[in-house]
C-alpha positions in Angstrom: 0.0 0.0 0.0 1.4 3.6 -1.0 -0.3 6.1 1.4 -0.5 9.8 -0.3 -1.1 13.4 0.5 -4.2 13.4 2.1 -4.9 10.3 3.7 -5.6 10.3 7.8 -3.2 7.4 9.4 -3.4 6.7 13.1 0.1 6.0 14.3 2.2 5.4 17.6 6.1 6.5 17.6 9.1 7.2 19.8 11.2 9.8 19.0 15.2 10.1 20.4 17.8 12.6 20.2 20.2 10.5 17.8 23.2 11.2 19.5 23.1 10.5 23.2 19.9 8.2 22.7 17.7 10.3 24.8 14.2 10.8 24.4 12.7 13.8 22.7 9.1 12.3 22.7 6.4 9.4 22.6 3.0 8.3 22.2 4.2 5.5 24.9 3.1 6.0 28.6 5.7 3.6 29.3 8.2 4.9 27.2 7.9 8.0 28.8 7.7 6.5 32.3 11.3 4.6 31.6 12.8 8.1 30.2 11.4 9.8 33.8 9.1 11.5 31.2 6.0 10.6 32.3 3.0 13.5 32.8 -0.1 12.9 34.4 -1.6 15.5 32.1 0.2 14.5 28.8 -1.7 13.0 26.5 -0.3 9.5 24.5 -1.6 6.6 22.7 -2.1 6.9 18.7 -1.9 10.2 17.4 -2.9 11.3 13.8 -1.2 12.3 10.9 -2.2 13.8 8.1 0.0 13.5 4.8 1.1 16.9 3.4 -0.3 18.6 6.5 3.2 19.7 8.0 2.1 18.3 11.1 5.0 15.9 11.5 9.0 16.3 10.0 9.3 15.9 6.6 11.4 12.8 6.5 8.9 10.9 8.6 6.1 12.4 6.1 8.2 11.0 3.5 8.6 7.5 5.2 4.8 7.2 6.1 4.2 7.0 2.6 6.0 3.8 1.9 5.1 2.1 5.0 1.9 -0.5 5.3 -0.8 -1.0 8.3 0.4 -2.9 11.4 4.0 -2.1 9.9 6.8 -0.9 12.4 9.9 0.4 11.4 12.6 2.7 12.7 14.2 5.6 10.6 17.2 8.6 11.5 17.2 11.7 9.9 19.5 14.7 9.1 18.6 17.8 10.4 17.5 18.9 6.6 14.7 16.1 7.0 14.1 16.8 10.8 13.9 20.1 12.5 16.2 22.0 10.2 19.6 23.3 10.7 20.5 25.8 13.5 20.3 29.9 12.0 22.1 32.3 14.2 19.5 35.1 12.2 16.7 33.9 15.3 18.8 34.4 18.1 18.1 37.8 19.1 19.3 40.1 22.1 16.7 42.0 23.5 16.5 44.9 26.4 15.3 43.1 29.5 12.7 46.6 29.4 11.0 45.0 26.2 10.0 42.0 28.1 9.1 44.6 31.6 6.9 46.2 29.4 4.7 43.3 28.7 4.6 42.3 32.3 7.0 39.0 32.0 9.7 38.6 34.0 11.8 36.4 31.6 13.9 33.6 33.1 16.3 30.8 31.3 14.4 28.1 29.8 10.8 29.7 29.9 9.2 29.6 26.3 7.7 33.5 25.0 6.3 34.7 22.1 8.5 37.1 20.5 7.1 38.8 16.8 4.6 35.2 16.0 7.0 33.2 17.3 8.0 30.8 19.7 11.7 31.1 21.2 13.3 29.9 24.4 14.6 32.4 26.8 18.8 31.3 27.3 20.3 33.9 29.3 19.0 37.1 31.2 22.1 39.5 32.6 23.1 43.1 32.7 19.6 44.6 31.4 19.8 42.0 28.5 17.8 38.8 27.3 19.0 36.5 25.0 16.2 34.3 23.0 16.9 31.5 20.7 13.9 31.1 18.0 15.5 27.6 16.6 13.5 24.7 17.3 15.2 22.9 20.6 16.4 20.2 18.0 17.4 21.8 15.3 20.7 20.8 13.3 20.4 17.6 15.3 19.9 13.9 13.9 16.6 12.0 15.4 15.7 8.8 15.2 12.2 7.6 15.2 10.5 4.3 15.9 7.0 4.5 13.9 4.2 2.0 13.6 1.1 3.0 11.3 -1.6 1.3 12.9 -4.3 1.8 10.5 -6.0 4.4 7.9 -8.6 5.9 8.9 -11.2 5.7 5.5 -14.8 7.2 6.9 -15.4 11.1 7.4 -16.8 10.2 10.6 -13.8 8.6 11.7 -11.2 11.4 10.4 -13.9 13.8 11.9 -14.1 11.8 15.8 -9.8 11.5 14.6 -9.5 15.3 14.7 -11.6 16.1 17.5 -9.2 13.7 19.8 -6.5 16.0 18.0 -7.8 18.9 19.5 -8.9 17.7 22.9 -12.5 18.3 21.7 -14.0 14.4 20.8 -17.6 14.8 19.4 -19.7 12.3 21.0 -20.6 10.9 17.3 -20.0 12.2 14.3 -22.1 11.3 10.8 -21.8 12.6 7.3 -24.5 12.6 5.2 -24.7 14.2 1.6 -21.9 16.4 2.3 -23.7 17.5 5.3 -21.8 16.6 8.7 -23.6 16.4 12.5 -21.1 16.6 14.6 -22.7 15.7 18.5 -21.0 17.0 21.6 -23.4 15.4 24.8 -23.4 16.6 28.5 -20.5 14.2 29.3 -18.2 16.0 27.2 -16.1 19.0 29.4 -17.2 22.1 27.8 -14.1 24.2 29.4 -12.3 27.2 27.4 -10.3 24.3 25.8 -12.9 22.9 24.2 -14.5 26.2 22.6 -10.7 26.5 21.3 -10.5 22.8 20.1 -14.2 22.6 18.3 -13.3 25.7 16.2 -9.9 23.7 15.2 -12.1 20.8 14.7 -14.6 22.5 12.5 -11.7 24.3 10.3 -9.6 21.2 10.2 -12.4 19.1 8.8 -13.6 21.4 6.1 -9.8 21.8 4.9 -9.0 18.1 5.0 -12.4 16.3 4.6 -13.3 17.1 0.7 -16.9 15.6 1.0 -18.1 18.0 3.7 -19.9 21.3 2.5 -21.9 21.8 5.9 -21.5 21.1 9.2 -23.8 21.1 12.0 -23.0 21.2 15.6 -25.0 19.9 18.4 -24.4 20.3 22.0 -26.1 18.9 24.9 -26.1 20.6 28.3 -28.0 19.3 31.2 -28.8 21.4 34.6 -26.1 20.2 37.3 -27.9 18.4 39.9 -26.9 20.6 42.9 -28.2 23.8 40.8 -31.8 21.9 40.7 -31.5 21.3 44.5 -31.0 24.7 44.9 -33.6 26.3 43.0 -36.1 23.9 44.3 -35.5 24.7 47.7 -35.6 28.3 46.9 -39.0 28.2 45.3 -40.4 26.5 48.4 -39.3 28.9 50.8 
């Protein structure tokens, strides 16, 4: 099988710094527990990937293509193919006062957003802040350990695929004449993440899903129980 731009695979990897064999990331809770990686909040299991999305390096995006479901292989890449090389052009020296201004108070290793984008504070001395734009692996080899579990074929599965992307998994999801209903119940957390993650969701679908021209959201909310107490003691008072 030759997957292509487009297609939705549902994949697991590992990802290591090639040189000292230390992990950079994984879709493994007990890879990550082994590295002393582990987060209670982090988020692993299969992941998605979209060909010719950008979403993953392009050597891996490369590799994907080749590769076959329930097929696990293990692939290093140059910096070209991985995060890119280093460019001394994004690391900048800025007046600590710049960062006063906006009410941070910059220290080594925090992670700011400096002209749309994302760079690591380094140092901070003598009224001075140095920030480093490069990606943290950049002009590094990596090496990856990849299995492609399955394709995803349906629009309700890529749809139920991308709202796991976004922390924001619809309930059900069906497509119907090019018209999707995408259901969010009242066990679904409907926090400020999720507003965030059903409008990625909702863009994500139309620009990957080709067979969508509509979609309709539903959302269920139910009256919390100790709200309901509440009132009906009130009105019998």
């Amino acid at each position: 099988m030759v997957f292509k731009d487009g297609d939705f695979l549902e994949v697991e990897y590992s990802v290591w710094n090639a040189s000292d064999s230390r992990l950079i990331a994984t879709t493994s809770a007990d890879e990550a527990k082994k590295a002393g990686l582990f987060s209670e909040k982090g988020h692993y299991g299969p992941v998605l990937v979209i060909l010719g999305s950008n979403g993953v390096i392009k050597g891996l995006d490369r590799e994907l293509r080749g590769m076959e479901p329930n097929q696990k292989k293990k692939f290093t890449f140059k910096p070209e193919d991985a995060f890119g090389q280093r460019s001394e052009s994004l690391v900048r020296v800025m007046p600590l006062s710049d960062f006063r201004a906006r009410d941070i108070n910059p220290q080594p290793g925090m992670q700011v957003n400096i002209d749309d984008m994302t760079a690591v504070i380094k140092s901070v001395n003598s009224g001075r802040v140095v920030v480093d734009a490069n990606h943290p692996y950049a002009g590094r080899n990596v090496s990856y350990d990849v299995t492609v579990l399955r394709k995803l074929n349906t629009g309700n599965e890529k749809i139920l695929a991308l709202g796991d992307t976004y922390n924001a998994k619809p309930t059900s999801a069906q497509i119907k004449d090019k018209d999707a209903e995408i259901l969010f119940d009242e066990k679904v957390r409907k926090d400020a993440d999720y507003f965030v993650g059903k409008a990625s969701l909702v863009a994500s679908a139309f620009n990957y899903i080709g067979d969508i021209d509509r979609i309709v959201v539903r959302e269920e909310y139910v009256r919390p129980k100790a709200a309901a107490t509440d009132g009906a003691e009130a009105g019998n008072e």
